[in-house]
Each structure stands twice: as structure tokens, then as C-alpha cells.
Backbone as a chain_set.jsonl record, in Angstrom:
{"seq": "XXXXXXXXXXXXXXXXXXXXXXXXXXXXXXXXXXXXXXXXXXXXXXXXXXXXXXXXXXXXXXXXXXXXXXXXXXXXXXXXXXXXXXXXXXXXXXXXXXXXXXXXXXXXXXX", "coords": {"N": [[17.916, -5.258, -15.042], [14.537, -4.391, -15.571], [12.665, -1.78, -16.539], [12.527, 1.485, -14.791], [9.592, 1.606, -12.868], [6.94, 3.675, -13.238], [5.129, 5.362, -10.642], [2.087, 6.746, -10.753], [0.088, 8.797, -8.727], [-2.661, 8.449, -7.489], [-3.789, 8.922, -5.334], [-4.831, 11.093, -3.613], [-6.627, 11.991, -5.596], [-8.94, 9.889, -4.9], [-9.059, 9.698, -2.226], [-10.324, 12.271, -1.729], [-12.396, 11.639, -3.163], [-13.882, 9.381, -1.788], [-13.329, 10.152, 0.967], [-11.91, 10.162, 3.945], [-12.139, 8.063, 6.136], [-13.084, 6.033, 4.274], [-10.973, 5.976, 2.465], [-9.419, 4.566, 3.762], [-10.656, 2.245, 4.088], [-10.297, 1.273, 1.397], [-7.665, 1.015, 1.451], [-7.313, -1.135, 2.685], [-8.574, -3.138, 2.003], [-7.068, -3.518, -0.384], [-4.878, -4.479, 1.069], [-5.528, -6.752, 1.686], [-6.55, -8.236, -0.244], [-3.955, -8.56, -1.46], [-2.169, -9.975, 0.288], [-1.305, -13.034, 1.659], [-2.981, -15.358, 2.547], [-3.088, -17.225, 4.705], [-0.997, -16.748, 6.252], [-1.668, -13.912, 6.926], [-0.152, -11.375, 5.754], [1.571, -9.183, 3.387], [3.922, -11.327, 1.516], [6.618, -12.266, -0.421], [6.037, -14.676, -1.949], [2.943, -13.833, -2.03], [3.057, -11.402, -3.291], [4.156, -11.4, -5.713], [3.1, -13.052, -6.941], [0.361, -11.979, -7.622], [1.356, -9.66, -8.622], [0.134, -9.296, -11.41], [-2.268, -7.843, -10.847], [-1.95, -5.853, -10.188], [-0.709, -4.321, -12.487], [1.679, -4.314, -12.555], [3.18, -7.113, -13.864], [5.784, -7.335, -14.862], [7.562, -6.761, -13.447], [10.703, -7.89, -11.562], [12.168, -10.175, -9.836], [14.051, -9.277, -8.12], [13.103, -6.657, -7.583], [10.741, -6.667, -6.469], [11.243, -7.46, -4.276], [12.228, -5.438, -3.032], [10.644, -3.569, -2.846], [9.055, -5.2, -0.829], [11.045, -4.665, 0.77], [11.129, -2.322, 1.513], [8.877, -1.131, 3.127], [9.148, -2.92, 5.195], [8.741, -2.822, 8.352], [9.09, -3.848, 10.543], [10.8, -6.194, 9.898], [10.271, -8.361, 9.713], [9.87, -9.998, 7.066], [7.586, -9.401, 5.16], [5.185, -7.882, 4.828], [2.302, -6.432, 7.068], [-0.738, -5.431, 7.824], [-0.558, -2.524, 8.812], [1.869, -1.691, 7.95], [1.693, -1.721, 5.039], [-0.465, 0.073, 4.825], [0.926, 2.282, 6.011], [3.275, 2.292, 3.781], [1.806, 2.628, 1.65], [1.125, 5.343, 2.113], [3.63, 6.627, 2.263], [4.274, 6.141, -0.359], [2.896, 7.994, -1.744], [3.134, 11.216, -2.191], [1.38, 13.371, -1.728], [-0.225, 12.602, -0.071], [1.131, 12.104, 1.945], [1.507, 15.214, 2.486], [-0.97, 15.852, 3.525], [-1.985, 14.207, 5.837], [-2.39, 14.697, 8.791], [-4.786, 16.324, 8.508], [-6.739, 14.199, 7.59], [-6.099, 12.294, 8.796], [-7.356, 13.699, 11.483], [-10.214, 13.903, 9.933], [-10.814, 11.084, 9.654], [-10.554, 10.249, 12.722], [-12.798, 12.425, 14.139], [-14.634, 10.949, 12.246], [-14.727, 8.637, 13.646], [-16.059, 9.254, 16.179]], "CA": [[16.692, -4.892, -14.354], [13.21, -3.519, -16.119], [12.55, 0.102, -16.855], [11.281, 2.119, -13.837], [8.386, 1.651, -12.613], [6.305, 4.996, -13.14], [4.062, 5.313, -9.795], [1.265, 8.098, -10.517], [-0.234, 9.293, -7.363], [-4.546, 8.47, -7.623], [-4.374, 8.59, -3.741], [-5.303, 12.268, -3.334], [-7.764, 11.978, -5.829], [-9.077, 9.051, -4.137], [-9.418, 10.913, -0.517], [-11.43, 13.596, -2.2], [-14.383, 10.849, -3.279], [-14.138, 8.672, -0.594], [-13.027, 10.864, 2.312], [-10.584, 9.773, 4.735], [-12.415, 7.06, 6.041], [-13.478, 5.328, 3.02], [-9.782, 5.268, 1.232], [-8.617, 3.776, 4.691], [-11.215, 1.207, 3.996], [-10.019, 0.582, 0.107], [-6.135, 0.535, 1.317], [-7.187, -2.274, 3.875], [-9.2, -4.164, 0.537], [-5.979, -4.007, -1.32], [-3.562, -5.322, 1.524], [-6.335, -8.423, 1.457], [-6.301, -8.526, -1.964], [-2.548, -9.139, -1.709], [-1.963, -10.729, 1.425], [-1.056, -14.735, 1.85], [-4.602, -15.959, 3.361], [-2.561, -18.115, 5.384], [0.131, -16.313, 7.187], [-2.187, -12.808, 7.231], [0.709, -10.824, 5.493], [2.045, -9.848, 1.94], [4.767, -12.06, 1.329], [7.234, -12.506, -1.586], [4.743, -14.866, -2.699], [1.7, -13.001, -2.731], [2.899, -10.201, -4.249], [4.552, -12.31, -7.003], [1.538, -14.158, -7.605], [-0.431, -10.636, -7.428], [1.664, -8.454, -9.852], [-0.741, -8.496, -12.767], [-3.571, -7.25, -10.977], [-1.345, -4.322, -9.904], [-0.252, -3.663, -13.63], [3.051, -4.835, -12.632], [3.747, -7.775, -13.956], [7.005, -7.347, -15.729], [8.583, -6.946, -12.058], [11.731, -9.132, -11.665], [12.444, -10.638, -8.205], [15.022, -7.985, -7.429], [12.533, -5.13, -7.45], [9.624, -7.445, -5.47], [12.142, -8.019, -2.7], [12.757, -4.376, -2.951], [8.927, -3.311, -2.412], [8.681, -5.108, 0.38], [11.718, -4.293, 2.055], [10.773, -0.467, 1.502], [7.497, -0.872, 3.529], [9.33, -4.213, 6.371], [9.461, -2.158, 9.278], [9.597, -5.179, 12.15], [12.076, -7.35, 9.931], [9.953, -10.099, 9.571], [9.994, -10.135, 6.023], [7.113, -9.533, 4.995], [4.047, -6.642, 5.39], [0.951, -6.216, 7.963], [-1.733, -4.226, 6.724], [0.039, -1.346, 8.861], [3.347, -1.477, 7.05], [1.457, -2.079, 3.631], [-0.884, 1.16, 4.924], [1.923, 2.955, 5.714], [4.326, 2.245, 2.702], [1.289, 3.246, 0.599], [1.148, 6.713, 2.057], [4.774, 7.278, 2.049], [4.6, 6.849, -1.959], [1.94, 9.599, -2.198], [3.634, 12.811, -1.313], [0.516, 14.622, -1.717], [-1.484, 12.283, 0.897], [1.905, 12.998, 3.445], [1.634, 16.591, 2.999], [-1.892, 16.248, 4.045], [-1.94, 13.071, 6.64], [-2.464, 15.604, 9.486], [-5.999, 16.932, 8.302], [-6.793, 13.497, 6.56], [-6.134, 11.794, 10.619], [-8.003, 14.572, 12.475], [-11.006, 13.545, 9.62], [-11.177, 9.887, 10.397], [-11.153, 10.437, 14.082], [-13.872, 12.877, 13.865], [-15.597, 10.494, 12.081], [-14.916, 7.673, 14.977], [-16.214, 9.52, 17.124]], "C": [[15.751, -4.213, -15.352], [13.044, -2.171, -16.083], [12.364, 0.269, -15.604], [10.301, 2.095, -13.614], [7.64, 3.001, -12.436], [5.263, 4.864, -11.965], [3.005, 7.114, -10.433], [-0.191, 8.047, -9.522], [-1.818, 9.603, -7.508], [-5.038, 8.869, -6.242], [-5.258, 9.898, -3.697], [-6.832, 12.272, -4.084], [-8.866, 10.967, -5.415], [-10.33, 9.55, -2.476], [-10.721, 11.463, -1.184], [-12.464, 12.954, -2.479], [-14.601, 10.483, -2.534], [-14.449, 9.019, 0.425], [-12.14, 9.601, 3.199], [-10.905, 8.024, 5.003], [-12.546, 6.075, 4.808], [-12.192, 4.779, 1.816], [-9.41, 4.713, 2.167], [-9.018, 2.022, 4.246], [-10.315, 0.198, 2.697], [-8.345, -0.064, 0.609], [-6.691, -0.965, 1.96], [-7.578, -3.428, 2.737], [-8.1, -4.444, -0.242], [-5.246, -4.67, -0.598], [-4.295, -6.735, 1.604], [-6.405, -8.644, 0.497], [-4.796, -9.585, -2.519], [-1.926, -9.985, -0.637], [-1.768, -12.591, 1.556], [-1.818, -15.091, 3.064], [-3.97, -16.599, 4.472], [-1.701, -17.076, 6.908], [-0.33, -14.786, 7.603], [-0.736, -11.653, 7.096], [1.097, -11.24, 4.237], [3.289, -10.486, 2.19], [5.433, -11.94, 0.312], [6.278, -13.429, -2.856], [3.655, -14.333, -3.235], [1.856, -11.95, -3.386], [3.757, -10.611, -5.311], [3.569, -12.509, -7.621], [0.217, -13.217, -8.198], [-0.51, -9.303, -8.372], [0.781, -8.166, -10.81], [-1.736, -7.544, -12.692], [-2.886, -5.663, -10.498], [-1.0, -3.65, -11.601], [1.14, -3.633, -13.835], [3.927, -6.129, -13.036], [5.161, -8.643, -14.465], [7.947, -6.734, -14.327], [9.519, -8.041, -12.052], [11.736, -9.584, -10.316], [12.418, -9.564, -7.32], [13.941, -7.13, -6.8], [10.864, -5.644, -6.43], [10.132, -7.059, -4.311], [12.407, -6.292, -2.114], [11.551, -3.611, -2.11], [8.956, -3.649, -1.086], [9.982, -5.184, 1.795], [11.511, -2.795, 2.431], [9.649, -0.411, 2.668], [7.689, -2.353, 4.729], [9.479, -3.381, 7.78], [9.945, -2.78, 10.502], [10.736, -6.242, 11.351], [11.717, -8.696, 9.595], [9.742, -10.435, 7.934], [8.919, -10.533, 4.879], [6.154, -7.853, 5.158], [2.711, -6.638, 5.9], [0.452, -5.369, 7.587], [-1.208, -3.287, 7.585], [0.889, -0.968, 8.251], [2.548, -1.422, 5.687], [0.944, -0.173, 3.685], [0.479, 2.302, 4.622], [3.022, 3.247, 4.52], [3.532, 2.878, 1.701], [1.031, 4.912, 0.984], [2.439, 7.71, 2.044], [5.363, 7.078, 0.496], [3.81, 7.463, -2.658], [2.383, 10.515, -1.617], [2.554, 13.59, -0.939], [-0.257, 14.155, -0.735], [-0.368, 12.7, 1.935], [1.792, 14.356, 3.535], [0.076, 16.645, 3.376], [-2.728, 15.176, 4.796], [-2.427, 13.755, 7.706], [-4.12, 15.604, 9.611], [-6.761, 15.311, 7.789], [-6.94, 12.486, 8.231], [-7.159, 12.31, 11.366], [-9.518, 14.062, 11.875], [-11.33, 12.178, 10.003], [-11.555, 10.114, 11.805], [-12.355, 11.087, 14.297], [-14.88, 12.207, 13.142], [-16.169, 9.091, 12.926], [-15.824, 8.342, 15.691], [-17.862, 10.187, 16.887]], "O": [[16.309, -3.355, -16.036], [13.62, -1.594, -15.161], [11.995, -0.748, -15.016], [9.708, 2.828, -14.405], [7.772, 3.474, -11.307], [4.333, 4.135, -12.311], [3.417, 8.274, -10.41], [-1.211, 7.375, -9.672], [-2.239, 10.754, -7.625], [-6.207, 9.1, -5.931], [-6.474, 9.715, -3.752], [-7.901, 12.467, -3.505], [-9.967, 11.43, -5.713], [-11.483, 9.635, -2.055], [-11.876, 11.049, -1.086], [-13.55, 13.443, -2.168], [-15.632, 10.928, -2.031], [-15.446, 8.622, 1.028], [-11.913, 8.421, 2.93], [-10.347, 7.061, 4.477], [-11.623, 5.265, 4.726], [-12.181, 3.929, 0.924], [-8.674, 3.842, 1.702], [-8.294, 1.035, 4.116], [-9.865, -0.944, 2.791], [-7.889, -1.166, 0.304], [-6.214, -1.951, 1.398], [-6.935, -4.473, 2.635], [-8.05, -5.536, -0.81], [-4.703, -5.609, -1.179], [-3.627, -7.769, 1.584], [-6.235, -9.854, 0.351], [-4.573, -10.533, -3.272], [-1.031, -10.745, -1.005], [-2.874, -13.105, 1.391], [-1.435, -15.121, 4.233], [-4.642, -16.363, 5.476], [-1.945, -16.923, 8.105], [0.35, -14.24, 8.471], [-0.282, -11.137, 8.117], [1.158, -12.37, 3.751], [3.808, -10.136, 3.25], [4.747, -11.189, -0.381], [5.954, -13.145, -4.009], [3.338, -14.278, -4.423], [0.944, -11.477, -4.064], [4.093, -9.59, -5.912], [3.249, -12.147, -8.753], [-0.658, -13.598, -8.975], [-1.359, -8.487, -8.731], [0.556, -7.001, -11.138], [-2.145, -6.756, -13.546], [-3.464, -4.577, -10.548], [-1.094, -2.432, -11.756], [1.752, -3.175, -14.799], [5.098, -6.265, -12.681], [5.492, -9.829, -14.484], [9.077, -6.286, -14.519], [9.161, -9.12, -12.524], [10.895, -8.958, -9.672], [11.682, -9.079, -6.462], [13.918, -6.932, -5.585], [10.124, -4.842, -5.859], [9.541, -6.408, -3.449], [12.723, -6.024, -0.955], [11.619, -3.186, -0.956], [8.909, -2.801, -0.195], [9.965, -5.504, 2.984], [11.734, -2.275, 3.525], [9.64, 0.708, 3.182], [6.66, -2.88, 5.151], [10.62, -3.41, 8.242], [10.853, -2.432, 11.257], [11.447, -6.993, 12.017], [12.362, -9.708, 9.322], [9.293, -11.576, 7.823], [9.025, -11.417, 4.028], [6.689, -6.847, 5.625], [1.855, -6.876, 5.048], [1.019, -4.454, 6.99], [-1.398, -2.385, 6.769], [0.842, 0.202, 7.87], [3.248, -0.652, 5.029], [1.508, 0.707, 3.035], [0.871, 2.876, 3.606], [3.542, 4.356, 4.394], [4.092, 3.602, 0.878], [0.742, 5.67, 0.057], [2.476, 8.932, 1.906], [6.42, 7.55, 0.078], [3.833, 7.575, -3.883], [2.057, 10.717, -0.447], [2.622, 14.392, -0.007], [-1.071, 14.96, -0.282], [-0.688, 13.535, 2.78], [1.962, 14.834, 4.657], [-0.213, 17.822, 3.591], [-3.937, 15.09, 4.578], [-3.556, 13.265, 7.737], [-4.71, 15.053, 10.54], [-7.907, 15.683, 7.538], [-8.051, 12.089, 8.586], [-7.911, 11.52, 11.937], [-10.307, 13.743, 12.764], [-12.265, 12.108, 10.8], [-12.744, 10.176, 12.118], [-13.211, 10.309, 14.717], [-16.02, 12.662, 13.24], [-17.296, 8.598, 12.969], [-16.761, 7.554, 15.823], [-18.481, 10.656, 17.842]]}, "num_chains": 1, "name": "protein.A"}
């Protein structure tokens, strides 16, 4: 298997330009970015096919299959821009410790 993949955590800084709304927007631009036009979900494919523009392209299968079983939460083998959302805020610690305040802002700005 390939070194570790080093994740370092832009989300927070992110939030802070954007505001809540506005990184919701970008996550939703990346799961279309990566998504299989077809089936409206990343796939093994698309995020194969996808790696470079992530900076990952020295990913092996293994660790693909791995990604998106980390972030499958229905099973279907694959990710919906909720699961993609979600998987990307559960590998920013610093946006979960402040999901709370970061929620309450979006809504407030629904509204």
C-alpha cells in the first residue's frame, strides 16, 4: 500500500471566508465535481477517474474502496452529496467541534 495520505484540515479556514453557507455551497461543487453524471453519486469510478484533481493520484484501489466505504452510510456503494457532505465534515475535527454554531448560521441565514 502507498504512504499515508496526509489530510490537512483548510475547512475551518474555509468557513471563516465563506461563512457557513457559502462552504456548504463549495462542498456541494466538489461532490459534482466528483460525482458519475449518470448515476448522480461518487462511485469507484468517479473517484478513480477524479484522483488527480484531488492531489491524490498515487491512490491504489484498496484505499479508493476505503474512502468510500468510510463516508457509504445506506450500503449502496457508493456516496450522495449527503454522505460525501457528511464524510467531509467528519475529517475536519475542527469543523465537528464547531458544526453546532456553523448549523444555527446557515439556518439563520435561510430564514
Amino acid at each position: 500500500m502507498a504512504d499515508a495520505i496526509v489530510f490537512e484540515d483548510f475547512f475551518p479556514a474555509m468557513v471563516d471566508k465563506l461563512g457557513a453557507e457559502g462552504f456548504m455551497k463549495e462542498l456541494c461543487n466538489g461532490f459534482r465535481l466528483l460525482m458519475d453524471g449518470e448515476k448522480g453519486m461518487i462511485t469507484f469510478e468517479s473517484l478513480k477517474r477524479n484522483l488527480a484533481l484531488l492531489g491524490l493520484q498515487d491512490m491504489d484501489d484498496d484505499e479508493v474502496v476505503c474512502m468510500l466505504r468510510e463516508g457509504d452510510l445506506n450500503g449502496d456503494g457508493g456516496l450522495d452529496e449527503m454522505e460525501f457532505c457528511t464524510l467531509m465534515f467528519r475529517l475536519s475535527p475542527a469543523l465537528m467541534k464547531s458544526s453546532k454554531s456553523l448549523l444555527e448560521e446557515a439556518l439563520v441565514t435561510e430564514m
